[in-house]
C-alpha positions in Angstrom: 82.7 -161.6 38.7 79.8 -164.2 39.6 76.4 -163.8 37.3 74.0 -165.6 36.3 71.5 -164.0 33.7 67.6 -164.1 33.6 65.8 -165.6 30.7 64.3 -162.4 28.3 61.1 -162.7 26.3 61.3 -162.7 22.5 61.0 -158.7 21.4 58.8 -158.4 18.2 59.9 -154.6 17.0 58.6 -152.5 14.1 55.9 -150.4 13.0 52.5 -152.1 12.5 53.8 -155.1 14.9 50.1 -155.1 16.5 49.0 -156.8 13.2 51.2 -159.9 13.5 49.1 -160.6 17.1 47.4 -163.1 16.4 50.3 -165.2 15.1 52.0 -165.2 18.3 48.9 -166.4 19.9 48.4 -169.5 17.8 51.8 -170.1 17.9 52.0 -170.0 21.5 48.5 -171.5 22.0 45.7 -169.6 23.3 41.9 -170.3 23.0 40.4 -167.7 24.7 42.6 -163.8 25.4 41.8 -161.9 27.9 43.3 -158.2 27.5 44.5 -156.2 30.2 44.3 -152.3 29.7 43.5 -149.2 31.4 40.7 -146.6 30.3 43.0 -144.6 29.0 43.7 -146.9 26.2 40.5 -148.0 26.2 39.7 -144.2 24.9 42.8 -144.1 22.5 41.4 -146.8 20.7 44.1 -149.1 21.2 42.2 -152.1 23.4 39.2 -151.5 20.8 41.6 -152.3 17.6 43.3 -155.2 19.0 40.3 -156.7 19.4 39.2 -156.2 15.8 42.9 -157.3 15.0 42.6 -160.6 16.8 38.8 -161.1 16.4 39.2 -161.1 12.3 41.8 -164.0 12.5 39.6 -165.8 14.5 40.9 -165.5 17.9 38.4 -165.2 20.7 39.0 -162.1 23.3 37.8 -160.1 25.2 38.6 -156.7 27.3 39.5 -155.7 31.2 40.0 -152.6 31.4 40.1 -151.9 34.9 43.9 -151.5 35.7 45.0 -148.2 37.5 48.1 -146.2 37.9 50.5 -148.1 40.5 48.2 -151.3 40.8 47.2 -152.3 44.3 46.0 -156.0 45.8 42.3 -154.8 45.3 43.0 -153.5 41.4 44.6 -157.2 40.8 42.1 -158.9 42.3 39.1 -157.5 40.5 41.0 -158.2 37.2 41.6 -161.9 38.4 38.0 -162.5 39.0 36.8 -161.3 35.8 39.8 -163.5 34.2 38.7 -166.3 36.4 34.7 -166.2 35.8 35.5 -165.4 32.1 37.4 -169.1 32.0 40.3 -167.4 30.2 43.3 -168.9 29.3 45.9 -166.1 27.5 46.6 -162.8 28.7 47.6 -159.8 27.1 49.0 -156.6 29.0 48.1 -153.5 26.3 49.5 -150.4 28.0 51.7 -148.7 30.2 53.8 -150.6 33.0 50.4 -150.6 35.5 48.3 -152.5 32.8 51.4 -155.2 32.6 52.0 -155.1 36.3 47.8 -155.7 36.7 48.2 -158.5 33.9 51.1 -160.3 35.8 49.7 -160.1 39.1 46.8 -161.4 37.8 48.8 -164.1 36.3 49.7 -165.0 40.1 46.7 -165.0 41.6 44.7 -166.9 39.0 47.0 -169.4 39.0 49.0 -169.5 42.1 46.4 -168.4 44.1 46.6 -166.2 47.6 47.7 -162.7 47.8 49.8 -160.7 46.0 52.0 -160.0 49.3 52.6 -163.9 49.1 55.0 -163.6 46.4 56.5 -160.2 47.3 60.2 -161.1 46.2 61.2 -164.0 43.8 60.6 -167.4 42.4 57.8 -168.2 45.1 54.7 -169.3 42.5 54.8 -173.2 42.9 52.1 -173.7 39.9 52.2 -172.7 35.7 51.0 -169.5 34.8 49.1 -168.6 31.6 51.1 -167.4 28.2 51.5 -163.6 28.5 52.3 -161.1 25.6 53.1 -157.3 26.9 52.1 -154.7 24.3 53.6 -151.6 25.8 52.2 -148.4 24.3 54.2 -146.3 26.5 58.7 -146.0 26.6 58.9 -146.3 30.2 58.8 -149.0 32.2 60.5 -151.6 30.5 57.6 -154.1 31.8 57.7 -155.6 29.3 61.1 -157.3 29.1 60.9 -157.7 33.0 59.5 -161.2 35.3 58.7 -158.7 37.7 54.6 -157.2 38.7 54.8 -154.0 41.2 52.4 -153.9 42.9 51.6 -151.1 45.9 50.2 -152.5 49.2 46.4 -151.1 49.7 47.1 -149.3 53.0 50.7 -148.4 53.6 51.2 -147.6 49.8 54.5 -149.2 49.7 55.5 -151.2 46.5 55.8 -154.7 46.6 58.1 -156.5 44.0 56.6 -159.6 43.2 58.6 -161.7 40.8 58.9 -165.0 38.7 60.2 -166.6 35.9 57.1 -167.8 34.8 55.8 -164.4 34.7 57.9 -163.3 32.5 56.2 -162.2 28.5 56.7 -165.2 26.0 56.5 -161.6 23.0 57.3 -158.0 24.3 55.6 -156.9 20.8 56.8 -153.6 20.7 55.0 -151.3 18.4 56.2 -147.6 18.0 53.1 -146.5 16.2 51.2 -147.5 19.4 52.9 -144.4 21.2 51.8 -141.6 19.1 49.0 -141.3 21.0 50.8 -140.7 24.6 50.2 -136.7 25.6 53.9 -134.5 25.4 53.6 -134.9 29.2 53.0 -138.7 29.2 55.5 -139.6 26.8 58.0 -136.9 28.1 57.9 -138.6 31.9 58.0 -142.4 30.3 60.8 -141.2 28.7 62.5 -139.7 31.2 61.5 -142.9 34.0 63.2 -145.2 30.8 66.3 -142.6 30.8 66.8 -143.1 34.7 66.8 -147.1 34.4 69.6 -147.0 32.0 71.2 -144.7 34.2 70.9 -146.2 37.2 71.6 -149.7 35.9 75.1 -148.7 34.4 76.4 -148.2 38.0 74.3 -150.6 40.8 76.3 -153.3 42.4 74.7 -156.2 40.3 75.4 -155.1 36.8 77.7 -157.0 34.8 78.8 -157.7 31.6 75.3 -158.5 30.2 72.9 -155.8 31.7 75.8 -153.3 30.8 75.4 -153.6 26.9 71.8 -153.4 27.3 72.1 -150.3 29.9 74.4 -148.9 27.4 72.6 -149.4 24.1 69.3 -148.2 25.8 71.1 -145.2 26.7 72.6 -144.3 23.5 68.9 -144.8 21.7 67.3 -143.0 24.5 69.5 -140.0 24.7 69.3 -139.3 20.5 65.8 -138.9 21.5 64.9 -137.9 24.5 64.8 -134.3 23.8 62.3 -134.3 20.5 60.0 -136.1 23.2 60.5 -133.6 25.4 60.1 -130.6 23.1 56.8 -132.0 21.1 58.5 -132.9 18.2 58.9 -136.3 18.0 59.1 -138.6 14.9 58.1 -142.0 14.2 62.4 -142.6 14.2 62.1 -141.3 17.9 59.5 -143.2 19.0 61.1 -146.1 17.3 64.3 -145.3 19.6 62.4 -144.6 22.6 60.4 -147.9 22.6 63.4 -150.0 21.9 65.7 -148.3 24.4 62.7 -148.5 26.9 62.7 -151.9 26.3 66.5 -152.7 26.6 66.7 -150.4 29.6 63.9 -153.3 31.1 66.2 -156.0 29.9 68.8 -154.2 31.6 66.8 -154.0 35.2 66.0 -157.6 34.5 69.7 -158.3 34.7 70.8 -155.8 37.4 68.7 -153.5 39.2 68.4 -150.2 40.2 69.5 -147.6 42.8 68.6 -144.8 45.0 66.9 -142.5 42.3 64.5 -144.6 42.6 64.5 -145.2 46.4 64.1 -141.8 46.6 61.4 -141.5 43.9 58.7 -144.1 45.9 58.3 -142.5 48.7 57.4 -139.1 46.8 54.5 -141.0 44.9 53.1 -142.5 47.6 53.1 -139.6 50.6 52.8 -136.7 47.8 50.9 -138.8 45.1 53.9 -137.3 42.6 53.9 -139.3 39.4 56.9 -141.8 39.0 58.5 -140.3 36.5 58.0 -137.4 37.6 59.5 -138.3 40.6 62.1 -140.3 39.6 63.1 -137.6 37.2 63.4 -134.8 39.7 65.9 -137.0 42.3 68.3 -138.7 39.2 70.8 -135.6 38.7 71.3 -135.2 42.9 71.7 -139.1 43.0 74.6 -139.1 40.2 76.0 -135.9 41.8 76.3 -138.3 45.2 77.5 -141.4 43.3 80.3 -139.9 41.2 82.2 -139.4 44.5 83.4 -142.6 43.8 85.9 -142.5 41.0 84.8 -145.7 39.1 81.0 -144.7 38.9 82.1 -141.4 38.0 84.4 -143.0 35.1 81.3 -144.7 34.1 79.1 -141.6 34.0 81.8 -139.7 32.1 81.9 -142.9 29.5 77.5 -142.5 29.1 78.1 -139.0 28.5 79.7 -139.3 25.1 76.8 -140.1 23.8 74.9 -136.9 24.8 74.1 -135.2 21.8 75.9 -131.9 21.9 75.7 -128.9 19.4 79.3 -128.0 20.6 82.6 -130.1 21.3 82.5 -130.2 25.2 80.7 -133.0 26.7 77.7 -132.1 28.8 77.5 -133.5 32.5 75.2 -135.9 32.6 73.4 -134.6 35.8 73.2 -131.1 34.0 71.9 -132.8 30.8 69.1 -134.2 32.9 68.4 -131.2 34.5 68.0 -129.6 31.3 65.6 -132.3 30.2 62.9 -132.1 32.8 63.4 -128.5 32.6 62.4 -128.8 28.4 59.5 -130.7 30.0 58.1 -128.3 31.9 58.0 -130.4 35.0 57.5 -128.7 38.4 60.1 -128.8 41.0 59.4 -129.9 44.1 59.2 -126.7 45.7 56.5 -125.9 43.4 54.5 -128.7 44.3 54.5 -127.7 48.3 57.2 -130.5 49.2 59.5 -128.5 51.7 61.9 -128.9 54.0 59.6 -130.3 56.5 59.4 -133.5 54.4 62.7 -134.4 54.4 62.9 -136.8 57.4 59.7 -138.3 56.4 60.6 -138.8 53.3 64.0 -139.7 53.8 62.8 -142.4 56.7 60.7 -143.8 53.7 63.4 -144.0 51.0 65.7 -145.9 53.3 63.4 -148.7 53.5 63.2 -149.1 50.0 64.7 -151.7 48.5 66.6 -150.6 45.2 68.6 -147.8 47.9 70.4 -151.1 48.5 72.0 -151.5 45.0 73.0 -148.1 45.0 76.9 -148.5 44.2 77.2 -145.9 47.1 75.7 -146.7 50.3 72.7 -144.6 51.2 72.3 -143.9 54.7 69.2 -142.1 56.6 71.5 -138.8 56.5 72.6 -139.0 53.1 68.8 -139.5 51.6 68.2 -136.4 53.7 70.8 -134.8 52.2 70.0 -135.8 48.6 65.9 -134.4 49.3 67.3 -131.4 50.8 69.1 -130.4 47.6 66.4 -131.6 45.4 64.0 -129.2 47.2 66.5 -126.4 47.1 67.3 -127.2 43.8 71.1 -127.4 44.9 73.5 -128.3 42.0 76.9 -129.0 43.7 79.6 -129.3 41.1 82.6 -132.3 41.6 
């Protein structure tokens, strides 16, 4: 097997990490910090106490918080021309995956200049970006520990992968106090979007031996906790878990890639505006149910599902398990939300042109997305 591994960012992990800030910055070198957040954090008082954090050791910064869910050219570009006017010259993404993704691709454009569709797919910025820390307050997106901005196109909605090296976090400062502010719904669909990328990374075409033991380890630290985060009863311990299998489950992506889950789960956001983990969640367990057809992804699954925690001594299916999960989370199906059998075409025309369906370790064609839709909308849980 022929791999060659992507550079990871150094992970800062523990409770009060936020405090320890300013340290990385004058290590790294930073005059002036720019921090990249959402209004949402801006009310939690997260973006508000990193600046006190930063402003009593004497490090200048100073506040965007203008980053929206799924980040389009025009949200990058407004935070690039407040970073630009404001002379900046660190950035720090404080959030979930959109305020990283809007701190990234405003690492492009401020530096790189152009569009963001100019560096849709890999290793096409030709200048130095600035130092970037990701402070994730969210277990989800694994942004963090990724070189990779998403970015949705203004008008056809569809998400653009824009990547680089030099995008990439110099600290993923991961701070499990940060996420005891995330609503039971928010943290319960971070979770559940982390849970699907160590999933779907165990079994794409790329992985190897690398993204498998983070896959694997994100996994295990995901699924001790996954169901206190669905329930409401998290602990500090399972946010701990959460964030760091979040993060793993990034590294993992970073090294790999993903599958038709979330081929599937794109197209749902952007014609039905249904959240991504939501989305992503809803499509997983009919996904796995189409992939373990093939005996060695099943053997795979079956190894993952030993680490299921299970009150009893049979192991639970995985799919089930999941099912089970969004279920504890009170998430609509899509049947509830109006998504019927009329959508299937469209929606399956959409996931084909996605392009994680092509790492799927089965191939996807137009019929077998429609297929995959169809049961997901008639809830259809075919047993193998």
């Amino acid at each position: 097997m022929d791999f060659v591994t992507r550079p990871s960012p150094r992970i800062a992990f523990g409770p009060g990490m936020l405090e320890k800030l300013p340290e990385f910055i004058k290590e790294i070198g930073g005059s002036k910090t720019l921090i990249v957040t959402d209004e949402g954090i801006l009310q939690a008082g997260h973006a508000d106490r990193t600046l006190s954090i930063l402003e009593k050791a004497n490090c200048e910064a100073l506040i965007f918080d203008g980053a929206e869910e799924n980040p389009t050219n025009h949200c990058i570009s407004n935070c690039r021309d407040f970073a630009r006017d404001a002379r900046v010259d660190f950035l720090i993404g404080l959030g979930g995956g959109s305020s990283m993704d809007t701190a990234k691709g405003c690492n492009f454009l401020l530096t790189n200049g152009g569009e963001m569709k100019d560096y849709h797919g890999y290793g096409k910025a030709t200048r130095p970006m600035l130092p970037f820390i990701a402070v994730p307050t969210t277990s989800g997106t694994g942004s963090e520990c990724q070189s990779y901005a998403l970015v949705s196109d203004d008008e056809t909605h569809v998400k653009m992968a824009c990547g680089d090296a030099k995008a990439l976090a110099q600290v993923a400062l991961l701070d499990p106090e940060l996420t005891a502010s995330q609503p039971k719904l928010v943290a319960s669909l971070t979770g559940l979007d982390a849970l699907a990328h160590a999933v779907e990374t165990a079994v794409c075409l790329p992985r190897n031996p690398i993204s498998n033991i983070h896959s694997l380890e994100a996994f295990r630290l995901l699924a001790c906790s996954i169901h206190s985060v669905t329930n409401g009863t998290a602990r500090l311990e399972d946010r701990s878990n959460m964030l760091l299998g979040a993060a793993l489950a990034g590294l993992a992506i970073e090294n790999s890639m993903l599958g038709a889950a979330h081929a599937c789960a794109n197209p749902l956001t952007a014609f039905f505006d249904v959240t991504h983990g939501h989305a992503v969640s809803l499509m997983l367990p009919h996904v796995i149910r189409f992939n373990r057809l093939d005996p060695e992804v099943d053997e795979i699954y079956r190894s993952y599902e030993s680490f299921i925690p299970s009150s009893g001594s049979e192991k639970l299916d995985i799919a089930d398990w999941l099912d089970t999960l969004k279920d504890t989370a009170g998430l609509k199906s899509l049947s509830e939300m109006g998504i019927g059998v009329a959508d299937v075409k469209r929606l399956a025309g959409g996931a084909l042109h996605q392009w994680t369906g092509r790492f799927n370790p089965c191939p996807v064609g137009l019929s077998d997305f429609e297929a995959i839709y169809s049961n997901a909308i008639s809830d259809v849980v075919r047993c193998v």
